[in-house]
VEXDREN-2710 file (C-alpha; in Angstrom, 1 decimal):
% VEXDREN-2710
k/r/px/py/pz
1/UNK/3.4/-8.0/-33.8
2/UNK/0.3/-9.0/-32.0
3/UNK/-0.3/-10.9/-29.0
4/UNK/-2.2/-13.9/-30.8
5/UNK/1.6/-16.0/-30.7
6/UNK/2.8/-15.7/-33.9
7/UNK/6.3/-15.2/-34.5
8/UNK/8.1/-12.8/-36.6
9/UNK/11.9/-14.2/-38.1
10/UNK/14.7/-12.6/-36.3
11/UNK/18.4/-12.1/-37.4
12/UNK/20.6/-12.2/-34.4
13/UNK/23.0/-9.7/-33.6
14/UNK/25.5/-11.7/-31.9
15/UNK/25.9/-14.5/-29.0
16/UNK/28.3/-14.4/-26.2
17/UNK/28.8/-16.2/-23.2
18/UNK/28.5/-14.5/-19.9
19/UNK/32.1/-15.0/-18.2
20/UNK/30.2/-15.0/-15.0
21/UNK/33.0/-14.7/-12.5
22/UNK/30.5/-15.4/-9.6
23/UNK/32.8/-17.2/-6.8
24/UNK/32.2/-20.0/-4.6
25/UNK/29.7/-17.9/-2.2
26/UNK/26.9/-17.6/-5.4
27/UNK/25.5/-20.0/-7.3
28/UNK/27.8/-20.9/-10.9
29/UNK/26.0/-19.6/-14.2
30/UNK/23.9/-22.0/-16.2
31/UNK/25.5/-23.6/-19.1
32/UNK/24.4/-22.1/-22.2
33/UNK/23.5/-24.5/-25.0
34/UNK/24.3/-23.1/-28.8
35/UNK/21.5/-21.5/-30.3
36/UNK/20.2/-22.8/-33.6
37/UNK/20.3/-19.7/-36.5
38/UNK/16.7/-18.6/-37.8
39/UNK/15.1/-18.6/-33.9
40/UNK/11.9/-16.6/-34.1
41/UNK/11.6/-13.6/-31.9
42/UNK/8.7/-11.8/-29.9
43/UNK/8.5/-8.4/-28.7
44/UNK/8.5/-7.5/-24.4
45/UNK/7.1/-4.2/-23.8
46/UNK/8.3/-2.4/-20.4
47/UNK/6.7/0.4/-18.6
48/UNK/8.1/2.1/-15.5
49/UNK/6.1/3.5/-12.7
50/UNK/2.1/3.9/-12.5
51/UNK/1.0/5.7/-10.2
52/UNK/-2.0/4.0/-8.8
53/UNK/-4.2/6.3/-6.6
54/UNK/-5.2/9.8/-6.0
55/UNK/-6.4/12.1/-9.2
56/UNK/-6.3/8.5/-11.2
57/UNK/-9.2/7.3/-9.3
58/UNK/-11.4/10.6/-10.8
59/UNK/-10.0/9.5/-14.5
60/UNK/-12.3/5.9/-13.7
61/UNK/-15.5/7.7/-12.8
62/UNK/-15.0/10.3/-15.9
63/UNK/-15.4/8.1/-19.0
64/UNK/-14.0/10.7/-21.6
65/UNK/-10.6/11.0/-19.0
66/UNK/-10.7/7.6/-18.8
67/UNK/-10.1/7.0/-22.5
68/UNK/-7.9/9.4/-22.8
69/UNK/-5.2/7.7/-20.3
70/UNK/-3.6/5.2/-22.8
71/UNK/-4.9/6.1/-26.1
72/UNK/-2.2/7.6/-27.8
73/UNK/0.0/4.5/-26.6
74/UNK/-3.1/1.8/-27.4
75/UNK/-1.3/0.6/-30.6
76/UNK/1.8/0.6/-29.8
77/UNK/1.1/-1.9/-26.6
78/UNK/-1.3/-4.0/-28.7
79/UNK/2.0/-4.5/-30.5
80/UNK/3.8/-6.4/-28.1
81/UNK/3.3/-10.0/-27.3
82/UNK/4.0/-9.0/-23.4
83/UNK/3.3/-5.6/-21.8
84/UNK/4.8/-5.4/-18.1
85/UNK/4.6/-1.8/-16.1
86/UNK/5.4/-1.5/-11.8
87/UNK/2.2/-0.3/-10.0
88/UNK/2.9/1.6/-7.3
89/UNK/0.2/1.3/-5.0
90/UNK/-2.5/-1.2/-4.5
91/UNK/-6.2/-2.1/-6.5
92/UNK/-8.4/-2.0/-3.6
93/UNK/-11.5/-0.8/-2.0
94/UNK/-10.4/-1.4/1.7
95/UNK/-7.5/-1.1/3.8
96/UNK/-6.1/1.7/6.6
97/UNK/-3.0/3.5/6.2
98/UNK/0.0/1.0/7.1
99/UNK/3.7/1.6/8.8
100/UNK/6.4/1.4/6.2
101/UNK/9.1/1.7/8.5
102/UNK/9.2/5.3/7.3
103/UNK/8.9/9.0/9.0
104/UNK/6.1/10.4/7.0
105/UNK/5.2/8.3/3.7
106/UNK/2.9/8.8/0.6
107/UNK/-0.4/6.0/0.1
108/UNK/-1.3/4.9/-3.2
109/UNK/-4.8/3.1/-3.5
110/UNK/-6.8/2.9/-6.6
111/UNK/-10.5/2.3/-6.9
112/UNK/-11.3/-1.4/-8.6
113/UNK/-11.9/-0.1/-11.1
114/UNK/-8.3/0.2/-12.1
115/UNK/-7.3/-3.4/-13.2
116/UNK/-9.6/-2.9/-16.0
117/UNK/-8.5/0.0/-17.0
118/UNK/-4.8/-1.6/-17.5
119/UNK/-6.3/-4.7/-19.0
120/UNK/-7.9/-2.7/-21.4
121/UNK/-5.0/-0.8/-22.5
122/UNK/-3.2/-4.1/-23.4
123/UNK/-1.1/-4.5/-19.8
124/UNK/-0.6/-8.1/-18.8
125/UNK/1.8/-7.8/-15.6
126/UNK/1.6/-5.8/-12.9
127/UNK/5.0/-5.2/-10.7
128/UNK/4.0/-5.1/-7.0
129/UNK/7.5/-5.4/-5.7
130/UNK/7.7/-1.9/-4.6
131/UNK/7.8/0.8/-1.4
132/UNK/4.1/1.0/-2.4
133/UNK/2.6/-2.3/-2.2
134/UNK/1.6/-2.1/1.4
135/UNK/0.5/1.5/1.0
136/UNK/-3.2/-0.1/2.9
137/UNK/-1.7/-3.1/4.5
138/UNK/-1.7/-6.9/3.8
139/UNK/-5.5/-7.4/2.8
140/UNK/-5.5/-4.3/0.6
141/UNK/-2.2/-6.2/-1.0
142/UNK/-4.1/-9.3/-0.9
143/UNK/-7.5/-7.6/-3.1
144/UNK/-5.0/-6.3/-5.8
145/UNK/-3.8/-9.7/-6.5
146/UNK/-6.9/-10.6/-7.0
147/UNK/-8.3/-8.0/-8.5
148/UNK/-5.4/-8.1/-10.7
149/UNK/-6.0/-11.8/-11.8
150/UNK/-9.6/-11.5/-11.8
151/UNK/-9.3/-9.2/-14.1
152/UNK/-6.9/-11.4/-16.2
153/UNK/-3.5/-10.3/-15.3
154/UNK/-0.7/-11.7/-13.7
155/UNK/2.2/-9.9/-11.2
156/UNK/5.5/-10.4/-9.6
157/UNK/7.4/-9.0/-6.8
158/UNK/5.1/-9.7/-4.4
159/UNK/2.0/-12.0/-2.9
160/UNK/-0.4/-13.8/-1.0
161/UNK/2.4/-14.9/1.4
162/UNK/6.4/-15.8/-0.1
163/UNK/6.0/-18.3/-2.1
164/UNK/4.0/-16.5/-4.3
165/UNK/5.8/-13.1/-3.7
166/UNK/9.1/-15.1/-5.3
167/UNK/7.1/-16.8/-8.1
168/UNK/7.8/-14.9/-11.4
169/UNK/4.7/-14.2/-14.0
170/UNK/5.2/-16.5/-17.0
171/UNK/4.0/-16.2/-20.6
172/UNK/4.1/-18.2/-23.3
173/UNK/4.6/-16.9/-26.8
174/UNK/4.4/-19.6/-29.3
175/UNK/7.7/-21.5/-28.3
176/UNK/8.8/-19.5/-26.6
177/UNK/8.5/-19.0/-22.7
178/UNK/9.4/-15.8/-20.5
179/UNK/9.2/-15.4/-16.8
180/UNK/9.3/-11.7/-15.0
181/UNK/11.2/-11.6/-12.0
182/UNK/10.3/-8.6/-9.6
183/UNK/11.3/-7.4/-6.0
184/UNK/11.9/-4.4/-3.8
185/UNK/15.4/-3.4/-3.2
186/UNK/14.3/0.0/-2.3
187/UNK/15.3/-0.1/1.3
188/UNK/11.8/-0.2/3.0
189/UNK/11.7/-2.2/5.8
190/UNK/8.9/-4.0/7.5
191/UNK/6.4/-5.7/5.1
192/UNK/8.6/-8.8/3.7
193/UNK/6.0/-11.6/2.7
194/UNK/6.0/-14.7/5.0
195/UNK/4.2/-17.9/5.0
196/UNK/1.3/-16.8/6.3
197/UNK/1.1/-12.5/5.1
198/UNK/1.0/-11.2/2.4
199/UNK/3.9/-8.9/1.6
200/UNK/6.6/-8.1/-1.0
201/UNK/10.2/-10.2/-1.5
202/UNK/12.3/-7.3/-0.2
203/UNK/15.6/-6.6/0.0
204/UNK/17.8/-3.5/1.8
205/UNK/20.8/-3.0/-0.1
206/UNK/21.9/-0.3/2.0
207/UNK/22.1/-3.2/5.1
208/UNK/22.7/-5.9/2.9
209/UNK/25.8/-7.5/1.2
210/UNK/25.4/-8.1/-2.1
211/UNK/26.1/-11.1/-2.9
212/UNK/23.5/-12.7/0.0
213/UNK/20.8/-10.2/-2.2
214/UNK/22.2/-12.1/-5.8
215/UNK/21.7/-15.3/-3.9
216/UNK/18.5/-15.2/-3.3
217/UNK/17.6/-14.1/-6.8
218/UNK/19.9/-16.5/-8.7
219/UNK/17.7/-19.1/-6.8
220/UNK/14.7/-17.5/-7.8
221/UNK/16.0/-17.6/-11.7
222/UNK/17.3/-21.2/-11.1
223/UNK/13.8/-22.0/-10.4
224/UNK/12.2/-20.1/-13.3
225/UNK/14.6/-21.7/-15.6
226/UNK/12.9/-24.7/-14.7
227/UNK/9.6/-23.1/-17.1
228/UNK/11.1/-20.1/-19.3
229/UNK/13.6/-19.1/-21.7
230/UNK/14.1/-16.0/-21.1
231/UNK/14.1/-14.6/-17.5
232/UNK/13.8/-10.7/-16.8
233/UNK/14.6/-9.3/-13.7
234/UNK/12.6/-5.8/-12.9
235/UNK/13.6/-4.5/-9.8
236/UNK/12.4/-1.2/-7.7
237/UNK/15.6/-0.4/-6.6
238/UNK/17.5/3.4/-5.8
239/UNK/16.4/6.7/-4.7
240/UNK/13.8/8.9/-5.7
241/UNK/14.8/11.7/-8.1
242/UNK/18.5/9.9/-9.5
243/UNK/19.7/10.5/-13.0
244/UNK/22.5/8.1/-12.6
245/UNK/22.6/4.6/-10.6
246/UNK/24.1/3.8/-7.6
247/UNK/27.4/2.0/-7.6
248/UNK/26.2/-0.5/-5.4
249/UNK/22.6/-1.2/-7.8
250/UNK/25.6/-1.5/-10.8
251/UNK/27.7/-4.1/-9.2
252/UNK/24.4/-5.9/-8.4
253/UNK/23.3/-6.2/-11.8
254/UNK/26.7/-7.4/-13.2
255/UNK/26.7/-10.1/-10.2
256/UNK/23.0/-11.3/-11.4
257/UNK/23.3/-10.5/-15.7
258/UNK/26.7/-12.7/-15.6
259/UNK/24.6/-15.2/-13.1
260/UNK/22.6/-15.8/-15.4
261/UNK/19.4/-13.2/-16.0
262/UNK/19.0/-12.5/-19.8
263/UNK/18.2/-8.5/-19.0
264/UNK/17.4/-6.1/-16.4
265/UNK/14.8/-3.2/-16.2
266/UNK/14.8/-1.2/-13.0
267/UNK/12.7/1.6/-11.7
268/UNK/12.0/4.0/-8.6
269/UNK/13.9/6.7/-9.1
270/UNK/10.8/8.5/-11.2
271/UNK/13.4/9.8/-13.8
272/UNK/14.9/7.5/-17.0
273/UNK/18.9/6.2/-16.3
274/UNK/20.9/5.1/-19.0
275/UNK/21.6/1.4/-20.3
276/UNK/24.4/-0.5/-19.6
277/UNK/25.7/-3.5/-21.5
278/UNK/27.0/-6.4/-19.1
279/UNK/28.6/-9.2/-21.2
280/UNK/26.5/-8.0/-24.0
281/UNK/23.2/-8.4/-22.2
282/UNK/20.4/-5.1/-21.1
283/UNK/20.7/-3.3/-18.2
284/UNK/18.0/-0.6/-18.3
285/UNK/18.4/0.9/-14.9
286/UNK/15.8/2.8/-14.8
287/UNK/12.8/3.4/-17.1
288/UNK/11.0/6.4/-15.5
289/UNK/7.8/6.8/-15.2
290/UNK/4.8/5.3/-17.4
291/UNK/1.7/7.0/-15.5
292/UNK/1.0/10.1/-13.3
293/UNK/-1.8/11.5/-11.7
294/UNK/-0.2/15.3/-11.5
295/UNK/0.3/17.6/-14.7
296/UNK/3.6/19.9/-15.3
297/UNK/6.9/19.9/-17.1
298/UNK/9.7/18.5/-14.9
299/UNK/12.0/15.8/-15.4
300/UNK/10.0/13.1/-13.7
301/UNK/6.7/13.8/-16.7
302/UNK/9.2/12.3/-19.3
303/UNK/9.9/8.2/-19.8
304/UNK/10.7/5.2/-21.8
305/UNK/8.7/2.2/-23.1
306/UNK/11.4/-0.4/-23.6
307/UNK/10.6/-2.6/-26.2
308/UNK/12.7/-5.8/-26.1
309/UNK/13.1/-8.6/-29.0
310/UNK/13.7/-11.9/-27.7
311/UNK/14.5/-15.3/-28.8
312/UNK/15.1/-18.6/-26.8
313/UNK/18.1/-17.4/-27.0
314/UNK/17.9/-14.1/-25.0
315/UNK/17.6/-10.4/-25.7
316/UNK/18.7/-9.4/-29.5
317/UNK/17.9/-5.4/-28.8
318/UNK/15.8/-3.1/-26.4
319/UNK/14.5/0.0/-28.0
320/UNK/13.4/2.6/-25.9
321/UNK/10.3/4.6/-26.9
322/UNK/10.3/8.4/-25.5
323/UNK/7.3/9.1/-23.5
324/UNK/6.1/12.6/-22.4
325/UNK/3.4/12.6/-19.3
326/UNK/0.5/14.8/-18.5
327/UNK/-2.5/14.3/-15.9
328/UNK/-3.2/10.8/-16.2
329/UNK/-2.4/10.6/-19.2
330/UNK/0.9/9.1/-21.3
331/UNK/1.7/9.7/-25.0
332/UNK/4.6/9.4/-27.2
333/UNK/6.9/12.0/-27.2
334/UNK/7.0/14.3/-30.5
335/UNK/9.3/16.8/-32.1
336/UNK/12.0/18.8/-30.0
337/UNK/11.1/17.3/-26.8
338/UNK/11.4/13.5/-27.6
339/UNK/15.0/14.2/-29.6
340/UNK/15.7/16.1/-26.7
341/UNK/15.2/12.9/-24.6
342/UNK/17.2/10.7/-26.4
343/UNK/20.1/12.7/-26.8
344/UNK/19.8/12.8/-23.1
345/UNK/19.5/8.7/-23.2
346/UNK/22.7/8.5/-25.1
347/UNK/24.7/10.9/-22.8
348/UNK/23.7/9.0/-20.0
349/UNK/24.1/5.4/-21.8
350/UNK/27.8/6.7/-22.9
351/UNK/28.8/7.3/-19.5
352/UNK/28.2/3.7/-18.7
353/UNK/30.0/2.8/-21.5
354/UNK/27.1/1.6/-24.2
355/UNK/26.5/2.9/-27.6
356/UNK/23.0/4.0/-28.4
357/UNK/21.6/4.4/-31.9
358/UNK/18.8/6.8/-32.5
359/UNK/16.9/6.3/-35.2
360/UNK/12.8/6.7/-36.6
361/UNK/12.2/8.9/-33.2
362/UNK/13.5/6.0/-30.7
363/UNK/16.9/4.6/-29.1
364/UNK/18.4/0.9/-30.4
365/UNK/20.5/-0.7/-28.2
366/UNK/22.3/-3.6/-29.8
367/UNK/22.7/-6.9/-27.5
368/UNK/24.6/-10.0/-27.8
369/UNK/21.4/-12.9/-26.9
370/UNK/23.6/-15.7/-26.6
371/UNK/23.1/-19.4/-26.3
372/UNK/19.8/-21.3/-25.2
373/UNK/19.4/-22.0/-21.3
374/UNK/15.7/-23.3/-19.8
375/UNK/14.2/-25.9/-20.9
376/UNK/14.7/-27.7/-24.4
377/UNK/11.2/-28.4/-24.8
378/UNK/8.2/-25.5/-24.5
379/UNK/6.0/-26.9/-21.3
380/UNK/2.9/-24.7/-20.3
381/UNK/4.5/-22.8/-17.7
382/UNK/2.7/-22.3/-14.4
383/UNK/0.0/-20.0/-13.9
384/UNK/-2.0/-18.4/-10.9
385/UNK/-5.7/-19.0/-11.3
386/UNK/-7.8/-17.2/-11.2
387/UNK/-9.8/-16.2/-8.2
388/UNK/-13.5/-17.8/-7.6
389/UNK/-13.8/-14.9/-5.6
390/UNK/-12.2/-11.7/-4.7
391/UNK/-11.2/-11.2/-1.0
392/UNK/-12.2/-8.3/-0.3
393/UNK/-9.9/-5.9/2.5
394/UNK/-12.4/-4.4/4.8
395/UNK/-13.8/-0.9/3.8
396/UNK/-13.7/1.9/6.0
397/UNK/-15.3/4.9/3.9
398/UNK/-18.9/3.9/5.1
399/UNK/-19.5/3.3/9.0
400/UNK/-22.9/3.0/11.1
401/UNK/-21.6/6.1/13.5
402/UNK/-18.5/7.9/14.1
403/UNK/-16.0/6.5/16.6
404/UNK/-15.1/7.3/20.0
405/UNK/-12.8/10.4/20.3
406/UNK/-14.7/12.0/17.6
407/UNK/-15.0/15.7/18.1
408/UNK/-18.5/16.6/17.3
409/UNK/-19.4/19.0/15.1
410/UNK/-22.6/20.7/12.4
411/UNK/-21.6/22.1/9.2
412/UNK/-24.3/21.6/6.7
413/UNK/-24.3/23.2/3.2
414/UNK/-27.4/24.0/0.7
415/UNK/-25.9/20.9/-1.4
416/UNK/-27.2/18.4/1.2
417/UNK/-24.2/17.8/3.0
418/UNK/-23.3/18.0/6.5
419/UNK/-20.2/17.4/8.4
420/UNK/-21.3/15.7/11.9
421/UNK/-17.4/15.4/13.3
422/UNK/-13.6/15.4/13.2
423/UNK/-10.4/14.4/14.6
424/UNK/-7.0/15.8/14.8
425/UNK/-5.0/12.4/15.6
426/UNK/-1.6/13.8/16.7
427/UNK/-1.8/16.7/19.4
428/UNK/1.9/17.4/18.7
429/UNK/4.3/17.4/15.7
430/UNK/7.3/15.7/15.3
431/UNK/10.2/16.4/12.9
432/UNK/9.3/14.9/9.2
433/UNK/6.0/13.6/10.1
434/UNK/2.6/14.7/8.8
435/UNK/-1.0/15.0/10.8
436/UNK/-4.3/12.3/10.2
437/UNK/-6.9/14.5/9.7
438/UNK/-10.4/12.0/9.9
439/UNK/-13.7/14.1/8.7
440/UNK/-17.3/12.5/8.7
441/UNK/-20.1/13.5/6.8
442/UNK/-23.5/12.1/5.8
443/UNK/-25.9/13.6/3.0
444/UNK/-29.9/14.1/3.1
445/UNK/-30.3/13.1/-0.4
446/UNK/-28.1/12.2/-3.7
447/UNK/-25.2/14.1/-4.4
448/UNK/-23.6/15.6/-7.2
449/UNK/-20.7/13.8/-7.6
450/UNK/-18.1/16.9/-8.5
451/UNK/-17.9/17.6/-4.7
452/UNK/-14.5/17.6/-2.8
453/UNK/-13.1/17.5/0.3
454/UNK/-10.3/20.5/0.8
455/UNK/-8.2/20.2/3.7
456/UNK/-5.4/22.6/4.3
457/UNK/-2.6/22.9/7.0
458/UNK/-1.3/26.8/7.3
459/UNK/1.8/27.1/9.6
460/UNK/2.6/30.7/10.8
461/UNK/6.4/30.9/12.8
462/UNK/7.3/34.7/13.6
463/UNK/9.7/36.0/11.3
464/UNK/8.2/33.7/8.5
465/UNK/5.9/34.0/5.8
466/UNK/3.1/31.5/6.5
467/UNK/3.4/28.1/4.6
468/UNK/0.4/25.9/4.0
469/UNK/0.1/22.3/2.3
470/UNK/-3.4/21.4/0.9
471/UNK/-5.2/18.6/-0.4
472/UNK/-8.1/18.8/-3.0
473/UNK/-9.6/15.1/-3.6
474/UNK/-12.3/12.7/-4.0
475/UNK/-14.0/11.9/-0.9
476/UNK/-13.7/8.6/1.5
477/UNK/-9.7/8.9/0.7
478/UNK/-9.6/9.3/-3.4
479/UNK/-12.5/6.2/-3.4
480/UNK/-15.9/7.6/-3.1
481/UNK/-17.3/10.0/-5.3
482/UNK/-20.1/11.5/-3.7
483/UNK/-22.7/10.1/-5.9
484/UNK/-22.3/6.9/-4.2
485/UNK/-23.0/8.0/-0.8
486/UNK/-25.9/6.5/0.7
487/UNK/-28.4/8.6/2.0
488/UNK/-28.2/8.3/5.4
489/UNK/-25.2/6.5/6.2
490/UNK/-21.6/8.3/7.7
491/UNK/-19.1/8.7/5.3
492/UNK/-15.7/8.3/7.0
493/UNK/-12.9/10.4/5.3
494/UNK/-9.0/9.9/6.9
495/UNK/-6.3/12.2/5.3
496/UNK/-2.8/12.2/5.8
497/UNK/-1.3/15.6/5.1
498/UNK/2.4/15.5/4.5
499/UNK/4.2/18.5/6.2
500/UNK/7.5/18.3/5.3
501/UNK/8.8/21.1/7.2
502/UNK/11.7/21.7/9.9
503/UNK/10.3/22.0/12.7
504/UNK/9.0/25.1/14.6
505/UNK/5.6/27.0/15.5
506/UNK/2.3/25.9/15.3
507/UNK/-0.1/24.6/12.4
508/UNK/-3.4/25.0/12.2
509/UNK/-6.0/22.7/10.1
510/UNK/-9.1/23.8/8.2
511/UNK/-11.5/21.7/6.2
512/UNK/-14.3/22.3/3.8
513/UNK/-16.1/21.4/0.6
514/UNK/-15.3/22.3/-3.5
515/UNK/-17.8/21.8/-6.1
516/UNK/-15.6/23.0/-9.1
517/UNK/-13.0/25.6/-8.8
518/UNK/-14.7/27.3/-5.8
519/UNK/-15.2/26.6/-2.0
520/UNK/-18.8/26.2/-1.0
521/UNK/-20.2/28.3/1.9
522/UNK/-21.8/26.5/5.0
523/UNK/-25.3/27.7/5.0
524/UNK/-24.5/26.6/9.5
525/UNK/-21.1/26.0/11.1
526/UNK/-20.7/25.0/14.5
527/UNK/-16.9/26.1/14.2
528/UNK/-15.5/29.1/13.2
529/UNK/-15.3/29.6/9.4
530/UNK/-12.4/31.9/7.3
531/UNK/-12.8/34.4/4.8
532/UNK/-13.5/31.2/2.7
533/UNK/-15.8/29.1/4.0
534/UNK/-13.2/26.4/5.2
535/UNK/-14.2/25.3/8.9
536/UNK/-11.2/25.7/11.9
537/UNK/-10.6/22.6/13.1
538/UNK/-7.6/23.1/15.9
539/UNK/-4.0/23.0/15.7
540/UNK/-0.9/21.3/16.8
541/UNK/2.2/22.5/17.7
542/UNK/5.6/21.0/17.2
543/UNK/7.8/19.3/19.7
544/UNK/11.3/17.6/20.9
545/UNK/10.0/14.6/21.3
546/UNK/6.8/14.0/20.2
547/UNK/5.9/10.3/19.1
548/UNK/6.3/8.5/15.8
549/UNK/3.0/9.6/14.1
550/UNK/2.4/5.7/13.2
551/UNK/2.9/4.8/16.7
552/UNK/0.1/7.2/17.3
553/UNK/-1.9/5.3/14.2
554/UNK/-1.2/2.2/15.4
555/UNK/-2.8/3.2/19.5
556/UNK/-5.5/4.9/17.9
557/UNK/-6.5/1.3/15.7
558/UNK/-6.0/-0.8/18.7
559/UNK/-8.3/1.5/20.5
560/UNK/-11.1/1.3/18.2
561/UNK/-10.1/-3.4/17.8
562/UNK/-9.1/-3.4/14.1
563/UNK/-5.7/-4.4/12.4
END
């Protein structure tokens, strides 16, 4: 079915009403009117979690990687009359590291570039209602909507300020009008949007009762009701690396299904869950992932497009499409391993008590639509305009010198490269945390744009093998390749290293440049240089005590005046 708003005839597979036992704290279900037999149908296409940032921002300067990155699913999407995946991170050229609330946390920022590469693939709405939308801070979040409806997209989940972080993205398809519903339920604190920042609608169910969370979204569906149809909730909620949901994510989706939501499809936990049927209608509680920027062969490289068919009614069936991930890149799964996922599907649907039928290489999961709520008529449901202007958050990669508390320092390689200083930010270690490592650099004369930073941490405690973390990675933090340098100007590159290790001993940090698979040798080091060419940059030690390491991000900003 394409996009273009024609309708295909759909046979409904039931209707029931949702016995919506709610009580007097949340607001009563709508009243369902009976649906007239013959309604057309459209098709919802949902993706789990993109990863947006790192290794994908390399696929958008390489044009034969970046064609590769949704080809094999191109059809399939230009299929669907809606495409909806959750992008974790933000679309932005500017931004600084921001406090999630969390010890030590992972920053997702994509280059531009990025929203066209999802519009061209066919993806309409972006889910920013994730523990990643303030990866870079509120501007940053600010550029990706933007970016995101310059680029002709909509999103959910998050905004400009609340208002616009509650607002669903609406669609019309012929007669038919659907809203998507998104927010974080993920437990990160911190970055809720308010009148006047931009932020995410958030929600802590670990802190939260349950019933004050389905409050708040049954007045967000009462309000989209108002425009659409069909209302689908897509939440971020549970933790990392779950097969099964939490009990407390189930009794919130029966609270909000049988209050009034025609289907629900979850991700975060980066592996698929099974479907549950509540009073007949979806609960997909987690899709997996859709995009990642890392190759191998564990659990989190397989996921689900779920393909919905909807009337005005509600959700007929969802049929989930096995997906097998490489290296930014996402393709259909084939052969052993995709009837290996869906027998897995089914397992895990059983043990929530739904049937799942597989059949022509993907999963049917029969649903009970229902009778009509929303409007009676079709109105053109709102839509954010688009930008006369995108609002750009402040870069930092390029700056006229480096700051104060810059250790200076001359490295300069044959490639026409030098590094001219660096910083350590933390002089001691805490348990959980990671290290900012800031590196500046400036070239003589164009580069080639292949080069990469290489930072590595090596941690030596007696009695041990030494451990090291390292990072291999587009300059100016994933965003600038080197063949955008200007001659002349001070590239500013800020890492954050993640050492995820109990704590104990010492860890020392050494830096240097790639060009393909091999370490380029300073032709002059100021600092002392291993067997490898990578530059000694100092150490750290760890400590009882030491401070939060974005406390010591957020002195180190205030000392240089910027957010």
């Amino acid at each position: 079915m394409s996009r273009t708003g024609r309708l295909a005839p759909w046979i409904l597979l039931g209707s029931s009403l949702a016995a919506a036992a709610c009580g007097p704290d949340l607001p009563p279900p709508e009243a369902e009117r009976p649906a007239p037999a013959g309604l057309a149908s459209a098709r919802l296409a949902f993706g789990g979690d993109v990863f947006l940032g790192r290794r994908l921002n390399e696929a958008l300067f390489d044009e034969r990687q970046r064609r590769r990155v949704f080809a094999d699913l191109r059809r399939r999407l230009a299929a669907a009359d809606l495409v909806v995946v959750n992008g974790e991170g933000v679309i932005s050229g500017g931004g600084a590291f921001h406090d999630k609330g969390e010890v030590s946390s992972y920053m997702f920022r994509a280059h531009p570039d990025a929203a066209a590469l999802l519009a061209d693939a066919g993806i309409e709405v972006v889910l920013l209602g994730n523990n990643h939308a303030m990866d870079y801070g509120p501007a940053a979040l600010a550029e990706t909507c933007d970016r995101l409806l310059g680029a002709g997209l909509d999103y959910a989940g998050a905004g400009r300020d609340r208002d616009d972080a509650r607002r669903p993205a609406y669609r019309r398809i012929g007669d038919l009008v659907v809203a998507v519903v998104g927010a974080d339920l993920s437990g990160t604190r911190g970055w809720n949007a308010t009148a006047g920042r931009p932020g995410v609608l958030s929600f802590d169910l670990r802190r939260t009762d349950h019933r004050l969370v389905a409050r708040e979204l049954l007045e967000v569906l009462a309000a989209a009701r108002r425009h659409a149809h069909v209302v689908i909730f897509s939440p971020h909620w549970g933790k990392n690396w779950q097969r099964e949901p939490a009990a407390e994510i189930r009794d919130l989706a029966r609270l909000l299904i049988r209050g009034g939501y025609d289907a629900i499809v979850g991700h975060s936990a980066h592996y698929f869950q099974g479907v549950e049927l509540v009073d007949g209608k979806p609960v997909i509680y987690d899709a997996g992932n859709l995009l990642l920027d890392y190759g191998g062969d564990l659990e989190e490289h397989r996921g689900f497009l779920w393909e919905l068919e909807v009337t005005r009614a509600g959700v007929a069936a969802a049929r989930g499409v096995p997906l097998e991930l490489q290296r930014n890149r996402v393709a259909a799964a084939r052969g052993g391993r995709r009837d290996e996922m869906l027998a897995e599907l089914a397992r895990r649907s059983a043990a929530l008590g739904t049937p799942v039928a597989v059949a022509d290489g993907t999963a049917l999961v029969r649903c009970e639509a229902g009778g009509l709520r929303g409007p009676e008529r079709s109105p053109d449901p709102p839509r954010r305009p688009a930008p006369q202007r995108i609002g750009e958050a402040p870069g930092e990669a390029i700056v006229k010198r480096p700051p104060p508390g810059t250790v200076p320092a001359r490295i300069r390689w044959n490639e026409g490269v030098e590094l001219v200083g660096y910083r350590l930010l933390l002089d001691e270690l805490g348990r959980g945390s990671g290290q900012f490592v800031a590196l500046y650099f400036a070239a003589d004369r164009p580069l080639d744009r292949a080069l990469r930073v290489q930072i590595e941490a090596r941690r030596r405690v007696e009695g041990r093998e030494p451990e090291v973390v390292r990072t291999i990675r587009m300059p100016g933090d994933w965003l600038l390749p080197a063949d955008r340098w200007p001659p002349g100007a001070v590239i500013q590159d800020w890492s954050l290293l993640q050492l995820r290790w109990a704590p104990g001993g010492e860890v020392s940090f050494h830096a240097g440049l790639r060009l393909g698979d091999r370490v380029l040798e300073p032709a002059e080091s100021s600092l002392p240089l291993d067997e490898r060419g990578l530059a000694a940059l100092g150490s750290a030690a760890y400590r009882d005590g030491a401070r939060r390491m974005f406390d010591v991000w957020a002195a180190h900003r205030r000392s240089l005046g910027l957010p």
